[in-house]
Structure formats: C-alpha cells, structure tokens
C-alpha positions in Angstrom: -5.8 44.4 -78.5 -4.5 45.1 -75.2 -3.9 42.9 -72.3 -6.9 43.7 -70.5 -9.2 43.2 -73.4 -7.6 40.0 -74.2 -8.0 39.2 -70.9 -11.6 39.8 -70.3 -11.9 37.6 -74.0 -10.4 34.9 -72.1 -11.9 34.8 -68.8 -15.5 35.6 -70.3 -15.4 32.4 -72.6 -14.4 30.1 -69.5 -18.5 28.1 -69.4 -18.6 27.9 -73.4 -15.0 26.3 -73.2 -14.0 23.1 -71.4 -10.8 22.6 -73.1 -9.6 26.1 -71.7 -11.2 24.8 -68.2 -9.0 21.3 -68.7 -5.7 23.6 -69.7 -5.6 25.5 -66.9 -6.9 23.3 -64.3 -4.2 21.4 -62.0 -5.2 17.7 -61.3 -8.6 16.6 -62.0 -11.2 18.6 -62.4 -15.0 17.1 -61.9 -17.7 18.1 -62.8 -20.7 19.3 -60.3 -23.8 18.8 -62.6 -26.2 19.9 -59.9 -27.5 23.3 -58.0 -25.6 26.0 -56.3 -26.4 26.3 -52.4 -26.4 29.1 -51.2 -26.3 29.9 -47.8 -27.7 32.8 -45.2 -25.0 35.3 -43.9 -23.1 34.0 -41.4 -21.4 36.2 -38.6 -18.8 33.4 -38.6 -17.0 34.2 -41.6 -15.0 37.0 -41.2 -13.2 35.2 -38.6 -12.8 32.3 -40.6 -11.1 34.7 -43.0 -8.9 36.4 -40.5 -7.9 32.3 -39.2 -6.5 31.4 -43.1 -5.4 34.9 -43.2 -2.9 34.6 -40.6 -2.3 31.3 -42.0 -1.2 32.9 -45.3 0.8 35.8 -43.3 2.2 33.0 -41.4 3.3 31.7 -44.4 4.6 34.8 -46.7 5.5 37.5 -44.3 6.5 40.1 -46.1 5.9 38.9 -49.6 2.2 39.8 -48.9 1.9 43.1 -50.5 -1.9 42.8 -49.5 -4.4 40.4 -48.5 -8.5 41.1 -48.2 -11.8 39.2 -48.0 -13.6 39.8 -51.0 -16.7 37.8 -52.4 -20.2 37.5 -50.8 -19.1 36.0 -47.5 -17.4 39.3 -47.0 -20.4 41.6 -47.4 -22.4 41.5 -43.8 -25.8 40.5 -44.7 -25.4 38.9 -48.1 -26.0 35.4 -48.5 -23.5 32.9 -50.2 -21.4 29.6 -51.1 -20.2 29.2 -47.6 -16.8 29.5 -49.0 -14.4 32.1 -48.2 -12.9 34.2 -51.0 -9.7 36.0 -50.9 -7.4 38.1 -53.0 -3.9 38.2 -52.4 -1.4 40.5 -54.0 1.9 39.7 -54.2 5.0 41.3 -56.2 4.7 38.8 -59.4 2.3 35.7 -59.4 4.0 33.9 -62.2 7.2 33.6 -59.2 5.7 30.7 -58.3 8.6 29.2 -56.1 8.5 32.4 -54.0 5.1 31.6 -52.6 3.4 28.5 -53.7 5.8 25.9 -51.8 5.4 28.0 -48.8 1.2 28.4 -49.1 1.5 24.3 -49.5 2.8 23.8 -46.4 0.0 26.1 -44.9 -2.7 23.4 -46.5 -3.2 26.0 -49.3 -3.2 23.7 -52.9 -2.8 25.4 -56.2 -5.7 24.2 -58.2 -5.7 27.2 -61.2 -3.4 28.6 -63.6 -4.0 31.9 -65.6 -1.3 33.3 -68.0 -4.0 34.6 -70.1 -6.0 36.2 -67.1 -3.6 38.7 -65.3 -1.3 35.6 -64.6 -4.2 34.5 -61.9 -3.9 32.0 -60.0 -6.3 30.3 -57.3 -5.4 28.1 -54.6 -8.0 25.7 -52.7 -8.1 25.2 -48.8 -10.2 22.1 -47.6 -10.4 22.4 -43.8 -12.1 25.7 -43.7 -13.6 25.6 -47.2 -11.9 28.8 -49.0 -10.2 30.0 -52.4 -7.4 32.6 -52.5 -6.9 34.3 -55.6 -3.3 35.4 -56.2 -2.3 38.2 -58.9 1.0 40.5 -59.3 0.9 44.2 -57.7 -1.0 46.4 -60.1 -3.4 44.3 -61.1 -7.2 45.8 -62.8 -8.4 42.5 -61.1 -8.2 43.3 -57.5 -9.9 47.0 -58.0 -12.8 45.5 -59.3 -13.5 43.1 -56.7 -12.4 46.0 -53.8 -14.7 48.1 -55.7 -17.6 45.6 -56.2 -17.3 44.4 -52.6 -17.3 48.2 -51.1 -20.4 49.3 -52.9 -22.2 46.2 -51.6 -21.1 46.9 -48.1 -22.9 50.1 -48.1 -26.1 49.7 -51.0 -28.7 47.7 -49.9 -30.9 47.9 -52.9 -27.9 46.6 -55.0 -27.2 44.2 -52.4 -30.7 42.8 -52.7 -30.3 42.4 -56.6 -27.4 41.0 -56.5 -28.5 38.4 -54.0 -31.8 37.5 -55.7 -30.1 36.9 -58.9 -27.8 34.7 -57.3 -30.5 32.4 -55.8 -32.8 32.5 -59.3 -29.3 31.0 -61.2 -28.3 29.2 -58.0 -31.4 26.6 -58.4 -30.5 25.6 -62.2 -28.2 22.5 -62.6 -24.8 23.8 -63.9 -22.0 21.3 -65.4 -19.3 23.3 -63.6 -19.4 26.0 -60.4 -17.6 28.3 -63.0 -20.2 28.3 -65.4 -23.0 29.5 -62.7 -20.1 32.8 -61.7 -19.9 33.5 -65.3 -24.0 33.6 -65.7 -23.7 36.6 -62.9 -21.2 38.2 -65.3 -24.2 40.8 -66.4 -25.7 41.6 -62.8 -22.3 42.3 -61.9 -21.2 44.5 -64.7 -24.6 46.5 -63.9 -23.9 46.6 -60.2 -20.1 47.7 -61.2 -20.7 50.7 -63.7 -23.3 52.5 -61.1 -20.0 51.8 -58.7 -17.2 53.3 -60.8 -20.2 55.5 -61.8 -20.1 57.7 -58.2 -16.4 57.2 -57.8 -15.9 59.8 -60.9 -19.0 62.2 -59.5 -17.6 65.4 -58.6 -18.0 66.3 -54.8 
C-alpha cells in the first residue's frame, strides 16, 4: 500500500475509532455531544487570519515555507464554524523543536499528532478561535485543501452544495467535532473530482 493510501485508511477511520482519537490527541480530549453552529460569512475573518498569521511569521521567520487560509472562513460568502483554519508548510513537521516551542510562545498549543496522516499536526489558538494545520513541504495534503478552497472561491453552485450539506449535518448531535468533518467526507470528494476534473481539461 503506499503512504498515501495508508494515509487516507487512517484519517478516514478517525469517527468509527476513539482509541485512534485518544492516541493521537495531546491532553484531554472532551467530548462535544451536541450540534455544530454554523455561522454567516463574516468580512472579519480574513483579517483575523492575517493577525495569527503574522503571529506565526512572527514566530518562524523563515522556517515558513508557506502559510494560507484555507477552510470555509476563507471562502467569501460561505458560512462556517467561526474558527479560522490554516495550513502551514514547513521543511519537516516531525522537527518538532524547530517550531513548536517557538509557536507556544505565540499562544499557539499543539493539541494533534499524526505520524500516520502525512506527519500532521494541528495546533489550537484560544484568543482568536483558530486551528493551524502543520505538514512537511511536499505534502498531497495542502493541494487538496488549496485546490478545494480555490474552486469554491469561484463556483457558486458548488459553494451552495457544499454549504447546505454543512448545515443539514450541522443540526445532528455528534459525540466529537471530528466526526461531523468526516460525515462531509463524500460532498467533498464530489466537490474535489469536478475540481481536479477542469485542472486536467485541455485549454
């Protein structure tokens, strides 16, 4: 199997496996047991991004190989969890002690630990409520949420799917916030292969 696949295996059986949400969560990890909200677009966030960006920049420097706001508060018009989503790229995430004591002192904490997703790792921010996702350069990870978060950006039919599937499975109760991203797992694949679909179309 390669990496990827294996990958994908892993990360795909996240809501049917506590015990792989226990291993790879750092401190405790409790449960939500209640509805997603889900929150009109606001014009705030991309400058709440660019504020924990700079943070992060402030940070690294240099060891930020790249750094973008990805997820539904970074597609205009879209509603969402009013949390902001980033991906950061740096040379090799398992380094830890080349960026995690320096994030720390930034208020970023390391909440997730990946080795079997492409050594991902996510770190939490409390006073403006975000998540930074961290993988090593050349990762398949951060093309597909560029790719997913581009085609929403400019297709509003697929915008509007996306965003009425999120509010039908944002009303159930879910156990964990993880298990309600995996239930989009199917929209999103649709939404991707019409994507990667017109990036191959001959001009």
């Amino acid at each position: 199997m390669k990496k990827s696949e294996k990958a994908k295996e892993t990360r795909g059986s996240i809501s049917q496996n506590e015990e792989y949400l226990r291993s790879v969560t750092i401190g405790e990890r409790k449960p939500r047991n209640s509805s997603i909200y889900i929150a009109p677009y606001d014009p705030r966030w991309p400058a709440r991004f660019s504020e924990l960006a700079g943070r992060i920049r402030k940070a690294l420097g240099g060891k930020v190989l790249r750094l973008e706001h990805v997820g539904s508060t970074s597609i205009p018009g879209l509603a969402a969890k009013p949390i902001i989503d980033m991906v950061l790229v740096v040379a090799d995430s398992t380094d830890e002690p080349s960026y995690v004591p320096h994030l720390e002192n930034e208020g970023f904490s390391l909440r997730i630990r990946e080795p079997e997703w492409y050594e991902h790792r996510l770190f939490k921010v409390a006073d403006i409520r975000g998540n930074l996702h961290v993988f090593s350069d050349g990762c398949e990870e951060v093309d597909r949420m560029l790719t997913f978060r581009n085609w929403l950006r400019s297709h509003e039919n697929d915008r509007k799917l996306y965003e009425g599937t999120k509010r039908a499975l944002a009303a159930r109760t879910w156990k964990y916030t993880q298990d309600y991203a995996d239930a989009k797992t199917d929209v999103v694949q649709e939404i991707l292969a019409r994507a990667r679909t017109e990036d191959r179309s001959p001009e």
